[in-house]
BALOBA-1460 file (C-alpha; in Angstrom, 3 decimals):
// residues 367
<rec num="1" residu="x" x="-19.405" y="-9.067" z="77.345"/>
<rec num="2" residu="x" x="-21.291" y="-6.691" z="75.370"/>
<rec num="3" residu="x" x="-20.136" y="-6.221" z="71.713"/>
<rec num="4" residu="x" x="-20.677" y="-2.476" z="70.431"/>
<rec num="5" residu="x" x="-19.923" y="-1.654" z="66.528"/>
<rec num="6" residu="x" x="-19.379" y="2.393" z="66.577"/>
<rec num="7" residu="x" x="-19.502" y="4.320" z="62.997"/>
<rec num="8" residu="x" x="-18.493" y="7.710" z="61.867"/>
<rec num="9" residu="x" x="-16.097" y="10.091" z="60.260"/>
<rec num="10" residu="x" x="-12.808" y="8.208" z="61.672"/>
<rec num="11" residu="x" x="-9.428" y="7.230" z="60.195"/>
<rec num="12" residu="x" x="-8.956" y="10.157" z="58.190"/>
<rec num="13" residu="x" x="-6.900" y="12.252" z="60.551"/>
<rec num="14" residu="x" x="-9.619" y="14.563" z="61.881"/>
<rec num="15" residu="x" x="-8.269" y="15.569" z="65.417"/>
<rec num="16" residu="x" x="-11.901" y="16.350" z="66.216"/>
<rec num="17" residu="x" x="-13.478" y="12.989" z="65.136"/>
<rec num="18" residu="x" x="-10.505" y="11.442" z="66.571"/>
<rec num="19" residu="x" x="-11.290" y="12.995" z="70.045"/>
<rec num="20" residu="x" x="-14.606" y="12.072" z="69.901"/>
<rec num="21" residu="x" x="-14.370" y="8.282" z="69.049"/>
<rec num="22" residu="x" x="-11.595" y="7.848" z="71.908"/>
<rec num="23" residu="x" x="-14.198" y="9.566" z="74.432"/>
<rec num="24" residu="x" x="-16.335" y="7.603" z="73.383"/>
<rec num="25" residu="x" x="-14.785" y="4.294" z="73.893"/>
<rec num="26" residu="x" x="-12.809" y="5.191" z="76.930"/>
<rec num="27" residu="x" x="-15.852" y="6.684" z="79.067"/>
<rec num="28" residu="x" x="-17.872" y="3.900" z="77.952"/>
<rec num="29" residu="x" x="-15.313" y="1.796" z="78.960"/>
<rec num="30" residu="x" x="-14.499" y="2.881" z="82.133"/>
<rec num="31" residu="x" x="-17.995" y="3.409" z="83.202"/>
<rec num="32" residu="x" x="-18.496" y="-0.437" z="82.311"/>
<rec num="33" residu="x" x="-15.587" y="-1.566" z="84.434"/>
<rec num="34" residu="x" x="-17.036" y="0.319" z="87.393"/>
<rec num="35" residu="x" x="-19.850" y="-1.883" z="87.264"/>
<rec num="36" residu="x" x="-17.746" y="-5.008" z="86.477"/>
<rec num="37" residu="x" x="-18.741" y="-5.570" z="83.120"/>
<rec num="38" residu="x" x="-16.666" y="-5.685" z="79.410"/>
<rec num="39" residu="x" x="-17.197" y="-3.908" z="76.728"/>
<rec num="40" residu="x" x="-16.081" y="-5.079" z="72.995"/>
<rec num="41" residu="x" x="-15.967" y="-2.250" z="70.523"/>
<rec num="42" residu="x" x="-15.421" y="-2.294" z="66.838"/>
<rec num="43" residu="x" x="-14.752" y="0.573" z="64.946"/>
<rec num="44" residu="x" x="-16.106" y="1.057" z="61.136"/>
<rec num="45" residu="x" x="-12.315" y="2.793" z="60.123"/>
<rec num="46" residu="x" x="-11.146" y="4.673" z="56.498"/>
<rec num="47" residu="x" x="-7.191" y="3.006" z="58.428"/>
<rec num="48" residu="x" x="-8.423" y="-0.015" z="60.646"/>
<rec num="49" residu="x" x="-5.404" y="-0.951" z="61.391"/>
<rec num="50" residu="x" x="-4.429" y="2.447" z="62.694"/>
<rec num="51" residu="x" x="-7.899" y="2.819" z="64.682"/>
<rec num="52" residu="x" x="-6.873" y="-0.711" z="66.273"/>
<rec num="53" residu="x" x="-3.175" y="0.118" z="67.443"/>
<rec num="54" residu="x" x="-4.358" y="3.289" z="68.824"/>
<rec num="55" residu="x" x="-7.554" y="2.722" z="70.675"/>
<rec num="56" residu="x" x="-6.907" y="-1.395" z="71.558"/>
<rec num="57" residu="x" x="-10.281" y="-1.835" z="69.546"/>
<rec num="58" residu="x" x="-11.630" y="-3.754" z="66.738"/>
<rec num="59" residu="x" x="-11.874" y="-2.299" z="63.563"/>
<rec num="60" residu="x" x="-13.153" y="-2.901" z="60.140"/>
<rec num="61" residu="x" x="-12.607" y="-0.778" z="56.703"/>
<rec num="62" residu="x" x="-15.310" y="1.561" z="56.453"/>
<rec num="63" residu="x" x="-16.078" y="0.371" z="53.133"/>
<rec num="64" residu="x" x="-16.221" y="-3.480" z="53.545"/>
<rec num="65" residu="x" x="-19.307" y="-4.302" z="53.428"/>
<rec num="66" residu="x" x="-19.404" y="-7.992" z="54.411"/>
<rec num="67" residu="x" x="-17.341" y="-7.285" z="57.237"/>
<rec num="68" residu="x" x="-19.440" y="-4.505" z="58.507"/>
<rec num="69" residu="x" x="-22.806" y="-6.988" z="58.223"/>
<rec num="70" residu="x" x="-20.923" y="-9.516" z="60.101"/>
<rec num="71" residu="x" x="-19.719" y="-6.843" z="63.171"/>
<rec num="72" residu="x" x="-23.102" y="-5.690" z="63.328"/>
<rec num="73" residu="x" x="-24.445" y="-9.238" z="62.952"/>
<rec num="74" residu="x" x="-22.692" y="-10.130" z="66.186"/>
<rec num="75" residu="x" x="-23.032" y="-7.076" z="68.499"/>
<rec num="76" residu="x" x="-25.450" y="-5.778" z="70.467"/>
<rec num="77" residu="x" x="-26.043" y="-2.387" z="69.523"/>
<rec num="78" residu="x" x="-24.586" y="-0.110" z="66.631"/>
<rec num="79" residu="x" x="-23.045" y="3.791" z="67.758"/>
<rec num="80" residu="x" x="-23.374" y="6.073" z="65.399"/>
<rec num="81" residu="x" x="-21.078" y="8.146" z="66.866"/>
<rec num="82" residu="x" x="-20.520" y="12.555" z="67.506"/>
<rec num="83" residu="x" x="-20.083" y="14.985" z="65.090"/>
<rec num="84" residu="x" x="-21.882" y="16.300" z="62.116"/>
<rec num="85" residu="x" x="-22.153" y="13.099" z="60.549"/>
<rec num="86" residu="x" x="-25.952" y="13.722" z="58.810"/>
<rec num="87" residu="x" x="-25.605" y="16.902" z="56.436"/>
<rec num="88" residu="x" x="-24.943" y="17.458" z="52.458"/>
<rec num="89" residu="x" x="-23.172" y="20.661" z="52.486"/>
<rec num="90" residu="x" x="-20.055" y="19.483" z="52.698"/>
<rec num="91" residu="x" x="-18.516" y="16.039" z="50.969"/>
<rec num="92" residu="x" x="-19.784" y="14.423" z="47.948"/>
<rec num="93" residu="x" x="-23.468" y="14.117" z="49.310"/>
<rec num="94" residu="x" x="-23.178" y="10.337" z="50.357"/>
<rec num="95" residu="x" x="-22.725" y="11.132" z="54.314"/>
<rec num="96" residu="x" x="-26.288" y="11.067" z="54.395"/>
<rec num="97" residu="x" x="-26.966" y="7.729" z="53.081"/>
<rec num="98" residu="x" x="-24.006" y="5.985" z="54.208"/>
<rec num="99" residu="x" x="-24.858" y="7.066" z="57.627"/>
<rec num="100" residu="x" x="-28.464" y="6.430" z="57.962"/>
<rec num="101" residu="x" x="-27.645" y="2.808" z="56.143"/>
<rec num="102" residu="x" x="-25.661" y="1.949" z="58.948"/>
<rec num="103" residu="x" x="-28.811" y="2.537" z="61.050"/>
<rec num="104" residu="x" x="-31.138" y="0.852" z="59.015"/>
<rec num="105" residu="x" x="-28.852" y="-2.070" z="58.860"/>
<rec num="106" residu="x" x="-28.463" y="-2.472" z="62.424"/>
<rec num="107" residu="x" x="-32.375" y="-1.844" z="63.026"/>
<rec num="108" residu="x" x="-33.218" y="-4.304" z="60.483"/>
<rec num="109" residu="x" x="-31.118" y="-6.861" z="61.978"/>
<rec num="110" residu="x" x="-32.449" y="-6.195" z="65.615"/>
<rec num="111" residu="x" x="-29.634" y="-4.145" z="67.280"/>
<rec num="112" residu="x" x="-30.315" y="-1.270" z="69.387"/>
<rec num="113" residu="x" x="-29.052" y="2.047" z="67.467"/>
<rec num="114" residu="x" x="-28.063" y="4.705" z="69.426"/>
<rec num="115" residu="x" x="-27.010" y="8.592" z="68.270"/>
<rec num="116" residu="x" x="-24.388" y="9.871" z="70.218"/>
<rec num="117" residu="x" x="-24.481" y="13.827" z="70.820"/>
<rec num="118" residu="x" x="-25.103" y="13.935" z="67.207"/>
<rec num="119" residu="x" x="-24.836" y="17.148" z="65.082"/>
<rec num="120" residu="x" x="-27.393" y="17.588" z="62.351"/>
<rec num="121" residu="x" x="-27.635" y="19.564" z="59.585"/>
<rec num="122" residu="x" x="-28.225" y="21.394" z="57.477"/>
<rec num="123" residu="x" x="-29.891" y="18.981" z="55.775"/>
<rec num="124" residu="x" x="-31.014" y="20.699" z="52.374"/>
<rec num="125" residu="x" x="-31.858" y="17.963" z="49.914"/>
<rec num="126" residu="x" x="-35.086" y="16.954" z="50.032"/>
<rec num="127" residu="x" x="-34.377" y="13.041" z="49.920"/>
<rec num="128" residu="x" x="-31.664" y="13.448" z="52.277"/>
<rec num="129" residu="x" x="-34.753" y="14.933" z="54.462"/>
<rec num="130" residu="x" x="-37.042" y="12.188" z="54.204"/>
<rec num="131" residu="x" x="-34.163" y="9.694" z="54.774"/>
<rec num="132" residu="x" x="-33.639" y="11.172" z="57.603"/>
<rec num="133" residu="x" x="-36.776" y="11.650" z="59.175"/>
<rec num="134" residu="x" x="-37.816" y="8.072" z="57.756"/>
<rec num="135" residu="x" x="-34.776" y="6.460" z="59.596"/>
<rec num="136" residu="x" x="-33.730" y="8.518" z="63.019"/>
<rec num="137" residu="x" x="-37.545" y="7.605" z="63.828"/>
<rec num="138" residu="x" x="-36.383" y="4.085" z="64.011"/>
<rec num="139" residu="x" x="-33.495" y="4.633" z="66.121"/>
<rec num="140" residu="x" x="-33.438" y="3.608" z="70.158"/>
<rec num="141" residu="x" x="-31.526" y="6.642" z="71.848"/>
<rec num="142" residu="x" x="-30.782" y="9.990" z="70.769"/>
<rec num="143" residu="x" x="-28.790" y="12.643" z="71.603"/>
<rec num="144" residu="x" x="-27.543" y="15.876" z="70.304"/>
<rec num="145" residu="x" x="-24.726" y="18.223" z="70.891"/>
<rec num="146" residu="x" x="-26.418" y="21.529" z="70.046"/>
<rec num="147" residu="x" x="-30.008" y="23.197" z="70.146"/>
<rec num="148" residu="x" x="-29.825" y="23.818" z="66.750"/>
<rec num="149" residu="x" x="-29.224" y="19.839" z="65.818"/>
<rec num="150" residu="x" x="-32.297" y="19.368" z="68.104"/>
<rec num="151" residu="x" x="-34.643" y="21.802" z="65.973"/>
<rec num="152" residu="x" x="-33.135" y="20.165" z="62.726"/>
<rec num="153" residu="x" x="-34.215" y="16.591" z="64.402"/>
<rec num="154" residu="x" x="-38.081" y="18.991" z="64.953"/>
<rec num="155" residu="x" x="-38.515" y="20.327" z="61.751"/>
<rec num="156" residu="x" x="-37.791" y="17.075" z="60.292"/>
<rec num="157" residu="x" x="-40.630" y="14.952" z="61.968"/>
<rec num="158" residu="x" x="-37.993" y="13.014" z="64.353"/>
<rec num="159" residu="x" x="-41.052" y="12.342" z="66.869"/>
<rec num="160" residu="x" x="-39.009" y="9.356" z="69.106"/>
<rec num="161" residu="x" x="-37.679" y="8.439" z="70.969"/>
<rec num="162" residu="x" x="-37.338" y="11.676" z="72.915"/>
<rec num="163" residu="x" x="-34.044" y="13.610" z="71.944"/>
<rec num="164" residu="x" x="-31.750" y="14.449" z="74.238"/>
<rec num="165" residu="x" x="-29.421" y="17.605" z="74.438"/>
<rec num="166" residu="x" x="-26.479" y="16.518" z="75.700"/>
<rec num="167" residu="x" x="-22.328" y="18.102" z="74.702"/>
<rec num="168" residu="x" x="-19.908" y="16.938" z="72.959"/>
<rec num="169" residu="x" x="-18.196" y="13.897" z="73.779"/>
<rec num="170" residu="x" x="-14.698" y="15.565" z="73.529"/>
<rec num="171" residu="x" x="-15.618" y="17.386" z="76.833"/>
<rec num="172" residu="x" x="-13.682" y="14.124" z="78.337"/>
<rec num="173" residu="x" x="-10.956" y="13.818" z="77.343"/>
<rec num="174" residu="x" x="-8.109" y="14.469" z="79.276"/>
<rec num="175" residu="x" x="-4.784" y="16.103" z="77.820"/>
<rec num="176" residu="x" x="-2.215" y="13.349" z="77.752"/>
<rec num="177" residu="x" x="0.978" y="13.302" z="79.229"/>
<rec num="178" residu="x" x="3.430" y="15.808" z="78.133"/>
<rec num="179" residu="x" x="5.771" y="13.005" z="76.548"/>
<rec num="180" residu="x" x="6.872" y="11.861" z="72.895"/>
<rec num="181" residu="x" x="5.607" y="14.246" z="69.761"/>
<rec num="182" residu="x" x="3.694" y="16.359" z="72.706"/>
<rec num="183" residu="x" x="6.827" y="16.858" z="74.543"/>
<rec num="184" residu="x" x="8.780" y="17.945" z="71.301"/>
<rec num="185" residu="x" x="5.988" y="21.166" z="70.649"/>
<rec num="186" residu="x" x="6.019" y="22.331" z="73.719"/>
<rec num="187" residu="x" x="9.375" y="22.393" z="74.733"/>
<rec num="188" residu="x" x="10.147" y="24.124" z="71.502"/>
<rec num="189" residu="x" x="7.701" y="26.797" z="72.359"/>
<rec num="190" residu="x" x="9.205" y="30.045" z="73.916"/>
<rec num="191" residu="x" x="9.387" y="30.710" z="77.802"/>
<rec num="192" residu="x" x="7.765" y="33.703" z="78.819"/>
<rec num="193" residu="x" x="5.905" y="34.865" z="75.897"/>
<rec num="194" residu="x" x="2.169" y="34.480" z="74.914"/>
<rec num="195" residu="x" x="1.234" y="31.666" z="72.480"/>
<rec num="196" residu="x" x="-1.242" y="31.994" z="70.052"/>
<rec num="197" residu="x" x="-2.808" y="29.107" z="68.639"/>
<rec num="198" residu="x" x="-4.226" y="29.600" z="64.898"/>
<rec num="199" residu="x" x="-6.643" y="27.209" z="63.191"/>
<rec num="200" residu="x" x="-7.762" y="27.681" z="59.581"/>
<rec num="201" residu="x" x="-9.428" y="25.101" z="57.485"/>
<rec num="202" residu="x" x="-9.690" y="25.490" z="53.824"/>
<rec num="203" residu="x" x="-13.431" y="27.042" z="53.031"/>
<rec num="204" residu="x" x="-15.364" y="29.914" z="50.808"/>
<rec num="205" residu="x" x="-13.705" y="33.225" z="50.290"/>
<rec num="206" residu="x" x="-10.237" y="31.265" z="51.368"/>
<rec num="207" residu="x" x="-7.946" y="34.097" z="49.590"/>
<rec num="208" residu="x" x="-9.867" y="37.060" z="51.164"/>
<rec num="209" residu="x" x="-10.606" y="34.894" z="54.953"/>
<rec num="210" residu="x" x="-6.987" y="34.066" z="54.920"/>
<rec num="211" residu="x" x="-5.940" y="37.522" z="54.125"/>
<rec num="212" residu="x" x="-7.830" y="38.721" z="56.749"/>
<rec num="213" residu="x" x="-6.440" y="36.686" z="59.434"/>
<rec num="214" residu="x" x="-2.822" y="37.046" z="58.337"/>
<rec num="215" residu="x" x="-2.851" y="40.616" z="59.031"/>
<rec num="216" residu="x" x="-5.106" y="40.248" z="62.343"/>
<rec num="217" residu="x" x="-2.693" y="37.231" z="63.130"/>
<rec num="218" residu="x" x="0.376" y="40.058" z="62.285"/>
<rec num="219" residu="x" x="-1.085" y="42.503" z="64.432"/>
<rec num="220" residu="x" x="-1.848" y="40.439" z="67.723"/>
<rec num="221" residu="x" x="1.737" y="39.139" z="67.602"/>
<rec num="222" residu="x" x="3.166" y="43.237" z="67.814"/>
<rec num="223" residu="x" x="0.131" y="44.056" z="70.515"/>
<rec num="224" residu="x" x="0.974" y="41.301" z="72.397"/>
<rec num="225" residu="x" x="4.885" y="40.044" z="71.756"/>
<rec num="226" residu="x" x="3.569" y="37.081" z="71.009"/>
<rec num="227" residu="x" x="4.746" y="34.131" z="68.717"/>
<rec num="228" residu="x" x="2.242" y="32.133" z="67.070"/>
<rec num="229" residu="x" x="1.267" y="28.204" z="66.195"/>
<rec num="230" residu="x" x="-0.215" y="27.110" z="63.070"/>
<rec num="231" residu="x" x="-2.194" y="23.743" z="64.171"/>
<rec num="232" residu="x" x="-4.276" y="21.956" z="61.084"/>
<rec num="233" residu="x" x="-6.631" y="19.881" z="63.157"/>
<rec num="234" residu="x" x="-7.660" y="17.589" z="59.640"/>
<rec num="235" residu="x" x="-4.536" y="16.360" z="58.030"/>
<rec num="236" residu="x" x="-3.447" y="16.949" z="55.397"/>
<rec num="237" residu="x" x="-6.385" y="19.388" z="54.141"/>
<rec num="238" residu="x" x="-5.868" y="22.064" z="56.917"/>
<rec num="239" residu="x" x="-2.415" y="22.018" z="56.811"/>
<rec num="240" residu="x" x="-2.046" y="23.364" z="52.744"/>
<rec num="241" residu="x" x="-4.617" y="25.797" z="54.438"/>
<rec num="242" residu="x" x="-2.220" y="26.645" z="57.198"/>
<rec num="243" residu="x" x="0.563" y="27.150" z="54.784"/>
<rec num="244" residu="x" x="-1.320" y="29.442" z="52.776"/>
<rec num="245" residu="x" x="-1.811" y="31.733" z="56.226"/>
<rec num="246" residu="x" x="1.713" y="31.632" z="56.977"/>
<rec num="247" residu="x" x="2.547" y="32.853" z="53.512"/>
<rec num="248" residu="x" x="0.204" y="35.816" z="54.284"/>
<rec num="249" residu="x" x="1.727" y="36.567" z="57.791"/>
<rec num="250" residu="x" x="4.843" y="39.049" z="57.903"/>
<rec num="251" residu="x" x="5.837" y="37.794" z="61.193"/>
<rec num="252" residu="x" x="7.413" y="34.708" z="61.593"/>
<rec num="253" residu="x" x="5.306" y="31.550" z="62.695"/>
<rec num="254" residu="x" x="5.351" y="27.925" z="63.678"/>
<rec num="255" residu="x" x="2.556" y="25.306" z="61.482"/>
<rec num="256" residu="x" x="2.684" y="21.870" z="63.244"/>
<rec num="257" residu="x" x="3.378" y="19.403" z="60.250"/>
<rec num="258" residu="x" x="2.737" y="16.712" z="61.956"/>
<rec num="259" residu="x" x="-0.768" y="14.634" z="63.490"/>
<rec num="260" residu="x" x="-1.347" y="14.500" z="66.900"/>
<rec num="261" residu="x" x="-3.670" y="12.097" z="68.814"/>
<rec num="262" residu="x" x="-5.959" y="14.338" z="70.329"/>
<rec num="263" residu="x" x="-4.994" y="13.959" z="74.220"/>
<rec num="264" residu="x" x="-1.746" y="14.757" z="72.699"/>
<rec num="265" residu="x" x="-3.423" y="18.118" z="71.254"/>
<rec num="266" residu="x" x="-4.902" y="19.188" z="74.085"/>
<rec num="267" residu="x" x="-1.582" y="19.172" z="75.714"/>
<rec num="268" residu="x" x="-0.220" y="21.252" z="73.029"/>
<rec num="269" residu="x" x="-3.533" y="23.222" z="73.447"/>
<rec num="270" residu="x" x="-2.857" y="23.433" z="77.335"/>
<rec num="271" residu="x" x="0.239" y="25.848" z="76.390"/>
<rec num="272" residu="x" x="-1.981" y="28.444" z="74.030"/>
<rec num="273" residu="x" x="-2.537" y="31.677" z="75.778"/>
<rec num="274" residu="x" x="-4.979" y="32.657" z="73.021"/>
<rec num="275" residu="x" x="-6.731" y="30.500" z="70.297"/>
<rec num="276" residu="x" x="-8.114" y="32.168" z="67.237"/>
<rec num="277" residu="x" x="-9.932" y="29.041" z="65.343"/>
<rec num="278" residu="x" x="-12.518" y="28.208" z="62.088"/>
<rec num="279" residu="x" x="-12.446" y="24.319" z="63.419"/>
<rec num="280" residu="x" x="-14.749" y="23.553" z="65.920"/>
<rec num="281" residu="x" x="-12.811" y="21.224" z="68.039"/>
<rec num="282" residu="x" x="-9.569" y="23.524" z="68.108"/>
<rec num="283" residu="x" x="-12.110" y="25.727" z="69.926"/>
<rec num="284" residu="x" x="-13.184" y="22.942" z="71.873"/>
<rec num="285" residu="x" x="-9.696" y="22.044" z="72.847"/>
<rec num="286" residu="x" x="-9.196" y="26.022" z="73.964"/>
<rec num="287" residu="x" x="-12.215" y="25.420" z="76.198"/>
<rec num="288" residu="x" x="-11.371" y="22.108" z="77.594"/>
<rec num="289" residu="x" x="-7.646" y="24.242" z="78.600"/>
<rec num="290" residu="x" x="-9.448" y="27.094" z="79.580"/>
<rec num="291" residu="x" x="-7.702" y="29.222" z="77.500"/>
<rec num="292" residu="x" x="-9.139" y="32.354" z="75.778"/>
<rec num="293" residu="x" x="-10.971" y="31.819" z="72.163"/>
<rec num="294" residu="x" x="-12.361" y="33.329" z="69.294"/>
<rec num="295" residu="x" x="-14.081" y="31.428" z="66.769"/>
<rec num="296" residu="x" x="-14.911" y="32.001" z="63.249"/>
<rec num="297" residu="x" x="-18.530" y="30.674" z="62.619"/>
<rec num="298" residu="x" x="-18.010" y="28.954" z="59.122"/>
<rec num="299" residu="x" x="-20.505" y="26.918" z="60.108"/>
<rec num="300" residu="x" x="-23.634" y="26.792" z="62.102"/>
<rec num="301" residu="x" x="-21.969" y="23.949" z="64.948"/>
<rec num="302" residu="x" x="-18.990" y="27.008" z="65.452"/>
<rec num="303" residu="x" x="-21.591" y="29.131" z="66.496"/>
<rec num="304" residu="x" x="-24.220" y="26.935" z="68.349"/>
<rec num="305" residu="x" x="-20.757" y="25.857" z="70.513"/>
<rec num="306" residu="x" x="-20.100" y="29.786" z="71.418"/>
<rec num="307" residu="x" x="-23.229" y="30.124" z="71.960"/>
<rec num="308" residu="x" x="-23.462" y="27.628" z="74.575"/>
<rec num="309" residu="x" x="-20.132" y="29.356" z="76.302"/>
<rec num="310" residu="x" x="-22.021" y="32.536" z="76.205"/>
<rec num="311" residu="x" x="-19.512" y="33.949" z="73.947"/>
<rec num="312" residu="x" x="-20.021" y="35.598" z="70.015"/>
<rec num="313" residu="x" x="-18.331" y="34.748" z="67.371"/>
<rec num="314" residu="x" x="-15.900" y="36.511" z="64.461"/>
<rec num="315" residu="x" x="-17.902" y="37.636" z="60.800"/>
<rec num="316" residu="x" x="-18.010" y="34.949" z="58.575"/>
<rec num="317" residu="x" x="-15.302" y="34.118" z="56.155"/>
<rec num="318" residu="x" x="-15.277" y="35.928" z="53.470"/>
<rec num="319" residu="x" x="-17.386" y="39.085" z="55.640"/>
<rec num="320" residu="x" x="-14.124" y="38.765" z="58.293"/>
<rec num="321" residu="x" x="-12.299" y="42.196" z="58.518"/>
<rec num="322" residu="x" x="-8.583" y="42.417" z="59.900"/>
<rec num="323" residu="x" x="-8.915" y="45.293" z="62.053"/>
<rec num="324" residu="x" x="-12.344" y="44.156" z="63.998"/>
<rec num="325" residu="x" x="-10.951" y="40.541" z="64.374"/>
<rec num="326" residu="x" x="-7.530" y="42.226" z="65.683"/>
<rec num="327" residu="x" x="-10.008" y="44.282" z="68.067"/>
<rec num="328" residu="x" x="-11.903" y="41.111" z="69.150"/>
<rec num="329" residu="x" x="-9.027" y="38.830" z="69.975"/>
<rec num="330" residu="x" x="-7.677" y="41.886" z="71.863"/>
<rec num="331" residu="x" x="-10.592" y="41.927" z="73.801"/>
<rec num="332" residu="x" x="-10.639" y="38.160" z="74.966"/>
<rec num="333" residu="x" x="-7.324" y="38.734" z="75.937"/>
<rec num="334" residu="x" x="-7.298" y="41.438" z="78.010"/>
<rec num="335" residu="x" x="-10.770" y="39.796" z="79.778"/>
<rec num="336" residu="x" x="-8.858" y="36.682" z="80.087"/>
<rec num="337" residu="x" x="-8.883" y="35.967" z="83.520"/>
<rec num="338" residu="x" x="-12.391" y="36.122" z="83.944"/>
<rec num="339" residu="x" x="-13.038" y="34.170" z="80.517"/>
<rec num="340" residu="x" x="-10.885" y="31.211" z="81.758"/>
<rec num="341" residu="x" x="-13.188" y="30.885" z="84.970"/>
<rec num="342" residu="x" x="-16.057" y="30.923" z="83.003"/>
<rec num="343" residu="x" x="-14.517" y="28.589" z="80.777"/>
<rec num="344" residu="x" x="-13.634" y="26.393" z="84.452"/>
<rec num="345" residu="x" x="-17.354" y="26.389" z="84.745"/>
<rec num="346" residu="x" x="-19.060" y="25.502" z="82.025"/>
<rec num="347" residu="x" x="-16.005" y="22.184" z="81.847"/>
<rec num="348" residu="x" x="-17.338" y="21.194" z="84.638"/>
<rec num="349" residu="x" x="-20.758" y="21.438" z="83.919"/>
<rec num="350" residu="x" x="-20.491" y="19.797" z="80.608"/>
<rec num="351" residu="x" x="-18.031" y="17.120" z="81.858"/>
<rec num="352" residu="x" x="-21.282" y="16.429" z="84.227"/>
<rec num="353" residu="x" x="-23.661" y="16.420" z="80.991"/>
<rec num="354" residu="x" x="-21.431" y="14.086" z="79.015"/>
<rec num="355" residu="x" x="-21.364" y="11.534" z="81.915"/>
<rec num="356" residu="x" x="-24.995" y="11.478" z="82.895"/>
<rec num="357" residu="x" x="-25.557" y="10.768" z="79.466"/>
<rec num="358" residu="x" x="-23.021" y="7.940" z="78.550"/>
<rec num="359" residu="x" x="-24.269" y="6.470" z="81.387"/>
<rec num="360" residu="x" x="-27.656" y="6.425" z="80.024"/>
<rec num="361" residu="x" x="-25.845" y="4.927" z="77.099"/>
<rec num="362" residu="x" x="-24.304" y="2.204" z="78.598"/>
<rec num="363" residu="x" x="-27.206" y="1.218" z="81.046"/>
<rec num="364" residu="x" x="-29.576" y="1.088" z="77.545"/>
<rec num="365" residu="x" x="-26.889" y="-1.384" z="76.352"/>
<rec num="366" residu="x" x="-26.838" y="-3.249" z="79.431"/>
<rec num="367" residu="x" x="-30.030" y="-4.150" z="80.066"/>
């Protein structure tokens, strides 16, 4: 049995970390038992308990230190698991140093360290950047989700091991069941009419970006008699966002007040017939349903994902306009059917891309 100690942003009811910690373990997993060996994980948790019930993992509080020296202690290699765990523009600037101490930990003590389709950056302190480049040099495996986390990894002086461009470890999951707190949205959602699915996170501008998607939100639902779904993807943060919008919106929505697990959201997800999304992995979940997006870049991983679908993105918050956003959604909707088979292809490819590399993963454990 191999013993694997996993760290990032998880525990704090972040549908997209959430998806891509129970990718993680579960493809690991099941690649592992294909091969007739066990794998022990332990997750470094903000709600261990909750991480434990959920995945059937170990878990320790994120902030125990002793604990987390004695998990690392006695495995044999430390994740440092997807998303944009190594920037200082959001937070209280101690992602960067938290993170990387993880690594330096586990190097210190001899453990392989592995970077799992990582997204960097930016990265604008200059400590933060020597950290970074003084550490990631020392870790075994990397691998990125995006080009532009790969040129952040360049620019820095990351010179090994060689880095990897690999996707998103949410590409798979697979939607659960349609049963419990799944079962409950979509049965209340309306036969016969198109859903839109709307994700806002609190950011810059928010007044004037919410504004502006209230009335595009407004005028999609006349275009298209369409009802629409509020979904906060980081609880409770995005849903006071969320509640904001449908204060703006003159025609009448649905915000789901509750947290999904995320194979739970992608069933939701599965019954969008549009998605209009700021949160990366709401996007991600449109993909993963094939479903028609449109994403507003508030950051630089929005945009690198759309870019990689071949698709553009909305203005900006705070630069986003009602009227062109109306005209944009419009326009993914009425090319839908030949956006969902792209969206059919590119699954498939990434789905391919996400395996070849967690096997990588678990064969550099292995051996």
């Amino acid at each position: 049995m191999k013993k694997i100690v996993i760290s990032g942003y998880y525990g704090f009811n972040n549908a997209g970390d959430e998806a891509i910690l129970e990718s993680i373990v579960t493809t690991l997993d099941s690649l592992a038992a294909e091969q007739g060996e066990t794998l022990q994980f332990t997750v470094l948790s903000a709600e261990p308990a909750t991480t434990a019930a959920r995945l059937a993992v170990n878990a320790v509080s994120r902030t125990n230190f002793l604990a987390i020296v004695r998990a690392v202690l006695g495995s044999h290699a430390l994740i440092s698991g997807g998303g944009g765990l190594l920037q200082d523009s959001t937070g209280r600037g101690l992602s960067i140093p938290y993170y990387l101490g993880l690594v330096l930990l586990a190097s210190l003590l001899g453990k392989k360290t592995i970077f799992y389709a990582q997204g960097i950056g930016p990265i604008r302190k200059k400590y933060n950047r020597l950290l970074t480049r003084l550490i990631v040099n020392r870790v075994s495996l990397i691998s990125v989700r995006d080009q532009g986390s790969l040129d952040e990894l360049l620019k820095l002086g990351v010179t090994r091991p060689q880095l990897t461009l690999t996707v998103d470890p949410a590409f798979l999951l697979e939607p659960a069941d349609p049963n419990g707190r799944a079962a409950a949205v979509i049965e209340a959602l309306p036969v016969g009419k198109p859903v839109v699915g709307i994700a806002v996170r609190s950011w810059h501008e928010e007044a004037k970006t919410l504004t502006a998607i209230a009335a595009a939100a407004d005028c999609i639902t006349r275009e298209l008699a369409a009802v629409t779904v509020l979904v906060p993807m980081h609880y409770p943060e995005d849903l006071a966002a969320a509640e904001k919008l449908a204060g703006l919106m003159k025609s009448q929505t649905v915000i789901l007040q509750e947290p999904l697990a995320p194979r739970e959201l992608l069933a939701v997800f599965n019954c969008f017939s549009l998605v209009l999304a700021m949160r990366l992995h709401a996007l991600i979940f449109a993909a993963l349903a094939a479903v028609p997006l449109l994403g507003i870049a508030y950051d630089r991983k929005v945009g690198a994902f759309l870019e990689r679908l071949g698709l553009s993105s909305a203005e900006e918050p705070g630069a986003l306009e009602a009227v062109q956003l109306t005209a944009q959604a419009l326009e993914r909707w009425q090319g839908r059917d030949q956006l969902r088979r792209l969206l059919r292809e590119r699954n498939f490819a990434f789905r391919q891309d996400g395996l070849q590399w967690a096997g990588r993963v678990l064969a550099f454990i292995l051996k």
